[in-house]
DOVEX-934013 format. One line per 8 residues: number of its first residue (from 1); for each residue x, y, z of C-alpha. Coordinates in Angstrom, 2 decimals, padded with zeros to 5 digits, always signed. Layout:
<pts>
NUM> X:Y:Z | ...
</pts>
This chain:
<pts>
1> -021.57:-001.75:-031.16 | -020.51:-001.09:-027.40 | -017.81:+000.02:-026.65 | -015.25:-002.79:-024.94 | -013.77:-001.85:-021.63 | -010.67:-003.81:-019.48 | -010.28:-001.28:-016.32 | -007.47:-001.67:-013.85
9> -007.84:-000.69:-010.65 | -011.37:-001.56:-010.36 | -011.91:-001.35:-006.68 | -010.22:+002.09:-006.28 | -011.79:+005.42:-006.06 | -011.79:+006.14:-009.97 | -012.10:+002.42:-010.61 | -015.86:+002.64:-009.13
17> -017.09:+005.76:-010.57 | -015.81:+004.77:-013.61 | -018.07:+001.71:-013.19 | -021.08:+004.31:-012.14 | -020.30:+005.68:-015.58 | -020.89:+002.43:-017.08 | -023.75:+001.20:-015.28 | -025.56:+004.66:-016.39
25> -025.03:+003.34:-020.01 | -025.75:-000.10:-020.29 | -026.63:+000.22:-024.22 | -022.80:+002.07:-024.90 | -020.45:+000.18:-023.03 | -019.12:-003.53:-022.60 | -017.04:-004.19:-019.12 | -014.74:-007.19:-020.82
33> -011.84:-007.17:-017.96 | -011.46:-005.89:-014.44 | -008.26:-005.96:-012.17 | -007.98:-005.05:-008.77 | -005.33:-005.38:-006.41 | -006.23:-006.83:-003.21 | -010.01:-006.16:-002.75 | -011.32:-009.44:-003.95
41> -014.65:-009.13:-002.55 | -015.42:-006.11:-003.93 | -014.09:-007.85:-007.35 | -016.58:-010.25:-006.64 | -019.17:-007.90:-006.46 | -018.44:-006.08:-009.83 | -017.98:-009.41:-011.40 | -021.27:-010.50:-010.62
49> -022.73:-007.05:-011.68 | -020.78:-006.60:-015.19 | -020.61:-009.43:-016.22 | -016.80:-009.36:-017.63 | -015.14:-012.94:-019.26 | -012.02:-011.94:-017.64 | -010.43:-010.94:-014.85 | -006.95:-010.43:-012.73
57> -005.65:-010.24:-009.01 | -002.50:-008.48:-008.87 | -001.86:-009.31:-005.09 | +000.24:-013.09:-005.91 | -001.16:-014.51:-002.40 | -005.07:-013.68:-002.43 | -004.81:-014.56:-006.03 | -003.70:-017.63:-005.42
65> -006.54:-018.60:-003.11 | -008.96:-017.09:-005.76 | -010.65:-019.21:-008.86 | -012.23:-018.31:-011.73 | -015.22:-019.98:-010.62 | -015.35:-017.73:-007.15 | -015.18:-014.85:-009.51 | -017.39:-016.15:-012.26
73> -015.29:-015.27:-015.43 | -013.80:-017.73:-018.00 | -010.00:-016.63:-017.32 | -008.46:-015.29:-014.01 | -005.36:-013.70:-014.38 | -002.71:-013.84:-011.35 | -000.02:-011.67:-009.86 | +001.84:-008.78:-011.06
81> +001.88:-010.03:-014.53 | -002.20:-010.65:-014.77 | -003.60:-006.99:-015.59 | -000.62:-007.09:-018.22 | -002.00:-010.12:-019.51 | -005.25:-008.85:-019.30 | -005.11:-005.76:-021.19 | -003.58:-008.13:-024.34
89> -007.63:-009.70:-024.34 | -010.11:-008.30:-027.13 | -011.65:-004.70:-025.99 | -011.27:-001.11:-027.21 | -009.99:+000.89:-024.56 | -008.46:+000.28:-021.33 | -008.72:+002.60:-018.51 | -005.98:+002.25:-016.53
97> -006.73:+003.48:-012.71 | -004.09:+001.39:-010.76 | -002.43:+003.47:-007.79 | +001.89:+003.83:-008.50 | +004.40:+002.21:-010.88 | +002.68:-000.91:-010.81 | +000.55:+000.06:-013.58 | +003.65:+000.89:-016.04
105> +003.83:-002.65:-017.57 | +000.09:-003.02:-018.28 | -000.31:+000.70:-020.10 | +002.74:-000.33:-022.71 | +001.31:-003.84:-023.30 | -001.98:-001.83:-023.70 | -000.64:+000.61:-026.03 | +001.41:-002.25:-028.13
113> -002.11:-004.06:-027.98 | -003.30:-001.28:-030.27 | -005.92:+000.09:-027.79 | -007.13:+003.07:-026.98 | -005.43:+003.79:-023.24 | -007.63:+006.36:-020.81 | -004.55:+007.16:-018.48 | -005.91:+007.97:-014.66
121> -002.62:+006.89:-012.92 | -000.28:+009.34:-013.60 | +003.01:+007.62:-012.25 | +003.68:+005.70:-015.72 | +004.17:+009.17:-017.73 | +005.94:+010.32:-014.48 | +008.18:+007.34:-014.52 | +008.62:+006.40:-018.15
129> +006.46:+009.36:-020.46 | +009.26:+008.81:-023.48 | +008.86:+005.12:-023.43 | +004.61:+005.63:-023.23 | +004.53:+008.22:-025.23 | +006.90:+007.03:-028.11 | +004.95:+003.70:-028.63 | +001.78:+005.39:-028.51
137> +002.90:+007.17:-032.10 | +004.16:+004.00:-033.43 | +000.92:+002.40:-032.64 | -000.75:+005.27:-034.04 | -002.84:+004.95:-030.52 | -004.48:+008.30:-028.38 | -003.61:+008.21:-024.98 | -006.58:+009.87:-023.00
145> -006.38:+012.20:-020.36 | -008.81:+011.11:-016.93 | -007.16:+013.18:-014.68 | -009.12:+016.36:-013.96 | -006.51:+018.77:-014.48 | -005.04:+016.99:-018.11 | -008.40:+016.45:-019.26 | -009.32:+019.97:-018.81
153> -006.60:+020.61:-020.64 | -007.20:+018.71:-023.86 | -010.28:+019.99:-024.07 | -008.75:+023.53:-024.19 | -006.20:+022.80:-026.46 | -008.37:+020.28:-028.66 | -008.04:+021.85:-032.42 | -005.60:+024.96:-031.17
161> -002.04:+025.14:-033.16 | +000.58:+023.78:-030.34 | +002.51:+026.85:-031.55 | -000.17:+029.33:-030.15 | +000.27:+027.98:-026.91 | +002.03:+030.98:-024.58 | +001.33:+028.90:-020.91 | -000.36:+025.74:-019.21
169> -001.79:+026.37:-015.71 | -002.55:+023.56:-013.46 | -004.83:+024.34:-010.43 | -004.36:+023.10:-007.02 | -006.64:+023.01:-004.53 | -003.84:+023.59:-002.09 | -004.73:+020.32:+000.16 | -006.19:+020.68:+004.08
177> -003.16:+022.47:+004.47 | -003.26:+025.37:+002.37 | -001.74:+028.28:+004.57 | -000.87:+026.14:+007.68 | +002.36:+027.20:+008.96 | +005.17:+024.32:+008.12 | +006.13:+024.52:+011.67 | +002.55:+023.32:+012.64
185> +002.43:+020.07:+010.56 | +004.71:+018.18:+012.45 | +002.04:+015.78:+014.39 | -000.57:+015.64:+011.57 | -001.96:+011.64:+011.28 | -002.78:+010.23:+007.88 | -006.36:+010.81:+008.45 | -005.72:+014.58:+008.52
193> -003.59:+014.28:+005.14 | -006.24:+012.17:+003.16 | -009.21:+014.70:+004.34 | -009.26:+016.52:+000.88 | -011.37:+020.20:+001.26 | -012.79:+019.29:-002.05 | -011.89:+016.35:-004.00 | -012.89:+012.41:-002.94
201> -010.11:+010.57:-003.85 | -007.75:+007.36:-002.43 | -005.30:+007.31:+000.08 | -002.46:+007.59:-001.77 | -003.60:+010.69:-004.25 | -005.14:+013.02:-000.95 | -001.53:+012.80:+000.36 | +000.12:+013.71:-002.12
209> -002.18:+016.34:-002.75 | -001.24:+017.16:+000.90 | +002.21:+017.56:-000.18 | +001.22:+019.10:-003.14 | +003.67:+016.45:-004.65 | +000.64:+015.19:-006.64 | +000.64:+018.28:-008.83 | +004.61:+018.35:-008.90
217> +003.52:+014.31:-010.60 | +000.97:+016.42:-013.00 | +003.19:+018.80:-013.87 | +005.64:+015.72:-015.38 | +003.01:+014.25:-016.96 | +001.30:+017.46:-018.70 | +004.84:+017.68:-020.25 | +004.62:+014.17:-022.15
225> +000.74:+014.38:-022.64 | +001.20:+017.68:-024.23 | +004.80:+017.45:-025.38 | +005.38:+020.85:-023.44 | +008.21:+022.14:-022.00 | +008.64:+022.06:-017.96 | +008.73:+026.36:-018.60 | +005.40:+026.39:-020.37
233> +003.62:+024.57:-017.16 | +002.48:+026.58:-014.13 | +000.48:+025.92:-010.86 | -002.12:+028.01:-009.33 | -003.29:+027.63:-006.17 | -007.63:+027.21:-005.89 | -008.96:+026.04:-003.27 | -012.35:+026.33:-004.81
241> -011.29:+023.25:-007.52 | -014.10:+024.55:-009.87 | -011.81:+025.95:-012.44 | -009.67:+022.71:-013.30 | -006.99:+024.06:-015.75 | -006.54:+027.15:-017.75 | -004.34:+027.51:-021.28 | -003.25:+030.48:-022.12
249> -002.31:+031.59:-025.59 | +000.12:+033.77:-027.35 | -002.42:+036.08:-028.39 | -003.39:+036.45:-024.41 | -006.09:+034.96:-024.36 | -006.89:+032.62:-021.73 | -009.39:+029.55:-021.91 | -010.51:+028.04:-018.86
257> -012.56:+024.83:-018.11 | -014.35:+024.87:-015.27 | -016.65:+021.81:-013.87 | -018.27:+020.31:-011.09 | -015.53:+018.29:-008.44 | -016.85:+014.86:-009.89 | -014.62:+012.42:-011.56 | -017.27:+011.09:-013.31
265> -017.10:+014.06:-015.90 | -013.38:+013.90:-016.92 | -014.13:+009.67:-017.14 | -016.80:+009.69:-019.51 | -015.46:+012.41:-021.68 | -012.25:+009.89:-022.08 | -014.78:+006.48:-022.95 | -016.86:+008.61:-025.09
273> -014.13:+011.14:-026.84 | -014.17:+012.47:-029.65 | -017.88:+012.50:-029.03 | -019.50:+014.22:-025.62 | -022.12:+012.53:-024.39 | -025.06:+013.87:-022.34 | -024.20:+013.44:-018.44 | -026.70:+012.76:-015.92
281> -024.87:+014.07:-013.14 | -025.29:+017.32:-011.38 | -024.08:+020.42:-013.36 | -022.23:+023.69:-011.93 | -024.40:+026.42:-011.22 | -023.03:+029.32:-011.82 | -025.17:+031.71:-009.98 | -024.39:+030.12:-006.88
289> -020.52:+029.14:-007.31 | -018.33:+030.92:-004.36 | -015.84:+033.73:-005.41 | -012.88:+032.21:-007.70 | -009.40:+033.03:-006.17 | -006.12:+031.86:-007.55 | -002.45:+032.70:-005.60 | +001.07:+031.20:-006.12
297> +001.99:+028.45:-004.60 | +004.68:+028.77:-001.78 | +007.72:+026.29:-002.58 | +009.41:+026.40:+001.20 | +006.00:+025.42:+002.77 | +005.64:+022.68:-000.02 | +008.83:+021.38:-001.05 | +007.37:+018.30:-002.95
305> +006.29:+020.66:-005.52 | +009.83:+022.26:-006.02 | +011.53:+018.42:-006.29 | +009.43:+017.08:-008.70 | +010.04:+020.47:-011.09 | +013.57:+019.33:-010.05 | +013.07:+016.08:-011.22 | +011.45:+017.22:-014.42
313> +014.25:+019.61:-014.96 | +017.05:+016.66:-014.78 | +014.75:+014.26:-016.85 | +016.12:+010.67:-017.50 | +015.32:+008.35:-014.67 | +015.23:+011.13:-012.23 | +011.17:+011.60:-012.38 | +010.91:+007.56:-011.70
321> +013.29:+007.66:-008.62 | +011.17:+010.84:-007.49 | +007.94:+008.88:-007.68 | +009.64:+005.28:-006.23 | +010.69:+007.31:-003.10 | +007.40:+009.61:-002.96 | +005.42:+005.98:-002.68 | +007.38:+004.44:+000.04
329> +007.20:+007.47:+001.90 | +003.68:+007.91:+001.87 | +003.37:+004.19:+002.76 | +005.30:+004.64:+005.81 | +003.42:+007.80:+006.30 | +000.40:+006.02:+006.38 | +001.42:+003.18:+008.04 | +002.76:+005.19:+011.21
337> +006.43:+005.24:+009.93 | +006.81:+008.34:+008.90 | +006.42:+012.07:+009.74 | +004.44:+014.11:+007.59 | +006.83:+016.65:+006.79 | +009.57:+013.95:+006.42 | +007.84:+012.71:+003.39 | +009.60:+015.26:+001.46
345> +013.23:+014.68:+003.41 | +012.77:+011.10:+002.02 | +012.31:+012.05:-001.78 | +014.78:+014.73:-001.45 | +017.36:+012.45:+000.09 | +016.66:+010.19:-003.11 | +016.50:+012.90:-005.34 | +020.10:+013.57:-004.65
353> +022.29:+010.47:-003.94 | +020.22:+007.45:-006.03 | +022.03:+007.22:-009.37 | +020.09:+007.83:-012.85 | +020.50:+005.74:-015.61 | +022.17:+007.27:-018.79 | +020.00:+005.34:-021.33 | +016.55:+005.01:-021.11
361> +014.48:+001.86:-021.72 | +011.77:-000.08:-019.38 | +014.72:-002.02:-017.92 | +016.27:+000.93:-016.91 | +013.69:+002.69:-015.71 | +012.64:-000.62:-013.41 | +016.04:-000.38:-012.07 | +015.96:+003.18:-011.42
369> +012.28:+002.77:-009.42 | +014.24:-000.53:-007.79 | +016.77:+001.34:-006.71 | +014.69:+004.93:-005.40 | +012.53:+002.31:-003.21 | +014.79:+000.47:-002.31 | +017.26:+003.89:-001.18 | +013.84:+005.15:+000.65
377> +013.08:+002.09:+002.66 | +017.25:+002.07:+004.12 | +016.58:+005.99:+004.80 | +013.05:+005.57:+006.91 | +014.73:+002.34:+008.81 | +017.97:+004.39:+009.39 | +015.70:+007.59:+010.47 | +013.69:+005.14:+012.78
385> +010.10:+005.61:+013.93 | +009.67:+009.31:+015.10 | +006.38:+009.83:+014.64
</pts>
């Protein structure tokens, strides 16, 4: 039997290797649903490749012009509500790879499905990890590390006592701006931002790697994936991004997992897990890997990072108003909007004066993301266009 796959965020940087991943084993895996966003050509494209009976378009106007028909599936799904819709059809395991909050809703009705969830996105732990997390043990359901860093880390802690567990260190590359002087930044474009040193990854993720905010995200979620407290997590700065986390145990020992800079790896050891599979892309060679070096990261030249431990410290709805503001500041960012280095101003700003909800539950935690956008969007318009 194959195994059944629904992926969201299709057209997206993991959503197509994960589909490379696939195509390299025709005789393992079953595409049965694919949701993109806004990229209904591409859609198209895998449609016609994969084969799936269903599919969604999360963007309400292009999927309104779309049909079943143009896609050849039996079922579309439309608008915000169609990859949560989608994830409820027949399949195994959904890999969930949509960019931001949007892909809360569809990992919970995933999870309440009973399915197998392979988490890329990391803003629904960031926003809403109790809520995730909790119904994942009452569904008796694994949620699956994709991101590098986590799934480097399951593999390190797979069959260690959580006990034994002294530290978690997440590596960071450190962004294109690794030792830049903060005073220098102030013109940098979006192109500049999304040129990752090592990684190829969206938009979105090579700011906020930029920022370094993206590993201030990781750190929340390593807490709920790992049920860890925010003191047991560390970052390391490498800018080499061959060693991709390290765990550290009470006995001081450290184990490290180290691995080429291809998502393709940490994907298929999430579709294939508990088994590993035999990958046909390039392995690290070790006799010609460049000198490991690891530093601490500076806080006052990347504040993102020291916000989202903020966040993480506070808990309740503060991560979700962190990661509402973080978005619409990087959209402006990369729509012209927004200084770089005011990215950080904006979540900061949010951070401080946008209320947190006293009781957690997904309405709350809507609200609260409502509410950090919404806070974000009056700050940039107040701030006007200084770029």
């Amino acid at each position: 039997m194959r195994t059944r796959i629904i992926l969201l965020g299709s057209t997206g940087s993991i959503g197509n290797s994960a589909l490379e991943v696939v195509r390299r084993y025709p005789d393992r895996f079953e595409i049965v649903g694919l949701a993109a966003c806004s990229n209904v050509e591409a859609l198209k494209r895998q449609c016609a490749e994969f084969r799936p009976r269903c599919a969604a378009i999360v963007d309400e106007t292009l999927a309104r012009e779309a049909t079943a028909r143009a896609l050849d599936v039996e079922k579309l799904y439309r608008g915000p509500e169609g990859a949560q819709a989608l994830v409820e059809e027949e399949a195994d395991i959904v890999l969930a790879a949509m960019v931001g909050a949007a892909g809360l809703s569809p990992v919970l009705a995933a999870i309440r499905s009973g399915k197998r969830v392979a988490l890329a996105n990391k803003e629904p732990l960031v926003s809403a990890g109790a809520l995730i997390m909790s119904e994942a043990r009452r569904m008796g359901v694994p949620v699956l590390p994709v991101d590098s860093e986590h799934s480097a880390i399951f593999q390190c802690i797979e069959g260690q006592r959580s006990e034994d567990i002294h530290q978690i260190h997440l590596t960071a590359s450190g962004g294109p701006f690794y030792k830049r002087d903060r005073a220098s930044m102030n013109g940098i474009s979006p192109d500049e931002a999304a040129s990752h040193p090592t990684w190829d990854m969206g938009r979105k993720i090579s700011v906020d790697s930029a920022t370094l905010m993206n590993k201030g995200l990781e750190i929340i979620e390593a807490m709920w994936l790992f049920d860890a407290a925010l003191e047991k997590i560390g970052v390391v700065i490498h800018p080499q991004s061959i060693v991709h986390s390290l765990v550290e145990f009470t006995d001081g020992g450290i184990l490290a997992h180290l691995g080429p800079t291809d998502m393709k790896f940490p994907i298929q050891y999430a579709l294939t897990w508990p088994e590993r599979v035999r990958a046909p892309m390039a392995r690290l060679d070790l006799t010609s890997m460049p000198a490991l070096t690891f530093a601490k990261p500076d806080f006052s030249e990347f504040p993102c990072l020291r916000l989202a431990m903020e966040a993480a410290r506070r808990g309740g709805g503060a991560p979700a108003i962190l990661n509402a503001a973080n978005e619409t500041a990087v959209e402006a960012f990369c729509e012209g909007r927004l200084p770089f280095l005011q990215i950080s101003e904006v979540v900061e700003a949010a951070l401080d004066q946008v209320e947190s909800p006293n009781e957690i539950t997904f309405d709350t935690i809507m609200e609260a993301d409502a509410a950090g956008r919404r806070f974000a969007r009056a700050f940039i318009d107040q701030a006007g266009v200084r770029v």
